[in-house]
N, C-alpha and C positions, 0 to 999 in steps of 0.2 A: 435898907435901913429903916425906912417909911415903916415898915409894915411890922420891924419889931418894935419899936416905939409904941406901939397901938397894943402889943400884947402885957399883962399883969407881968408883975418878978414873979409870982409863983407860975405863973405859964411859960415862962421862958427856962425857971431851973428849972421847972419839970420836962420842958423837951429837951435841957443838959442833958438830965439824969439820964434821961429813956433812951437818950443816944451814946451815953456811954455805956449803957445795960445793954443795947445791941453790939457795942464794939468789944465789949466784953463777953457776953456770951460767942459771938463768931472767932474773938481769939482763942476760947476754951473749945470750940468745936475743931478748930485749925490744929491746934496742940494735940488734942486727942486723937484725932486724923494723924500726926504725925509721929504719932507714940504708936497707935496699931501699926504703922508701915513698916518702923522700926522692930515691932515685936516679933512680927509676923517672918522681917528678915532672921530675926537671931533664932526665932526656931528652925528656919529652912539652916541658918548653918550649922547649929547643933545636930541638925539629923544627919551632916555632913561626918560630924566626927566618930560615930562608929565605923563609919569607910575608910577613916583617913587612918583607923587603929589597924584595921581590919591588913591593911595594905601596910604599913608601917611593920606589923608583925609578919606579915609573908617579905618583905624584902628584908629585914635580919634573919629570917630561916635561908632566903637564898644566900644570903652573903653567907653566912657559916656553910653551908652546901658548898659551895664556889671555894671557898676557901678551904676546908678537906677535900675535895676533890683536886684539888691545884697540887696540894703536900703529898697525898696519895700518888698523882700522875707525875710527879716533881722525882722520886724515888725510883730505881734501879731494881728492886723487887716488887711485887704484888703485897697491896695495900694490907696490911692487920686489920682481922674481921670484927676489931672493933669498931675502926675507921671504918671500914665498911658499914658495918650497922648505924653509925653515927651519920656519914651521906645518906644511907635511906631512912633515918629519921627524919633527916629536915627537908630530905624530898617531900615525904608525905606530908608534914605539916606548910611546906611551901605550897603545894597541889592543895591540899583543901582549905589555906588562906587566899587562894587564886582563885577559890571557886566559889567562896564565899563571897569572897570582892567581886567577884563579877555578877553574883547571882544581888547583893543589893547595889549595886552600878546600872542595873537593867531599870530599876525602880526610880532613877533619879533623871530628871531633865533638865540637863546645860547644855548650852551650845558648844558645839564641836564633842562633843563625848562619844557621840559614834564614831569619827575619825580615830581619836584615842583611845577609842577601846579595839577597833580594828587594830590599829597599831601592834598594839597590847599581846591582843591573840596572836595575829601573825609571827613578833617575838617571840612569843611562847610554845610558839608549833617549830619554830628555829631550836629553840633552847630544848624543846623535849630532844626532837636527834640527835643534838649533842649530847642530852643525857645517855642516850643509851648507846650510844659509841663510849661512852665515860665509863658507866657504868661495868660496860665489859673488860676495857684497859686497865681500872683499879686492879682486877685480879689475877693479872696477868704479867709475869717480870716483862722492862723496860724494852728488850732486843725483841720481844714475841709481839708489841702491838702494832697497828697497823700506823703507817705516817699518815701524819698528819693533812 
């Protein structure tokens, strides 16, 4: 207390000022610091959501695939080669939104995503066999296919 007694009012608000001109400028360095971290997050998840389309739209091709193939194999005769045509529509665009997805899924680094993309594939090397036991039972009447 000595020693500010000994200093001018204007020596004293002036080391005010300068000390709130320092706690002011490091709060505007802290804020900005903490707006880049933030920005920096919402672009890495925006790059996310062409993946999340990408996959979104191969999983309603499979489901309509799964689901004419269900109605086709569900039936007593061999499927109408529209319903046919229509399972190998959404094949193909199921297969090349899986290949899409995978091919920017390769580009991306999250933990555990090799796991789940193994997963992914393995399912998908399961799902192909079935397609092609599938594929052949659609055109085939109910008594001629093999059991299950």
């Amino acid at each position: 207390m000595l020693a500010l007694s000994k200093l001018s009012i204007r020596a004293t608000l002036g080391a005010l000022i300068a000390v709130m001109g320092v706690m002011l400028v490091a709060s505007t360095v802290s804020d900005v610091s903490d707006a880049s971290a933030r920005y920096a997050a919402a672009q890495r998840i925006a790059s996310y959501a062409p993946i999340s389309q990408a996959l979104f739209k191969t999983l309603q091709e499979a489901r309509l695939e799964r689901g004419n193939t269900q109605t086709a194999l569900s039936g007593e005769t061999p499927a109408i080669a529209s319903m046919v045509d229509d399972i190998a529509k959404n094949r193909k665009i199921t297969e090349e939104g899986y290949a899409a997805s995978l091919a920017m899924l390769s580009k991306v680094s999250l933990p555990g995503l090799d796991q789940a993309l193994g997963k992914m594939k393995t399912s998908h090397d399961a799902l192909a066999a079935l397609r092609g036991k599938a594929a052949n039972d659609v055109r085939v009447p109910r008594a001629q296919r093999a059991a299950a």
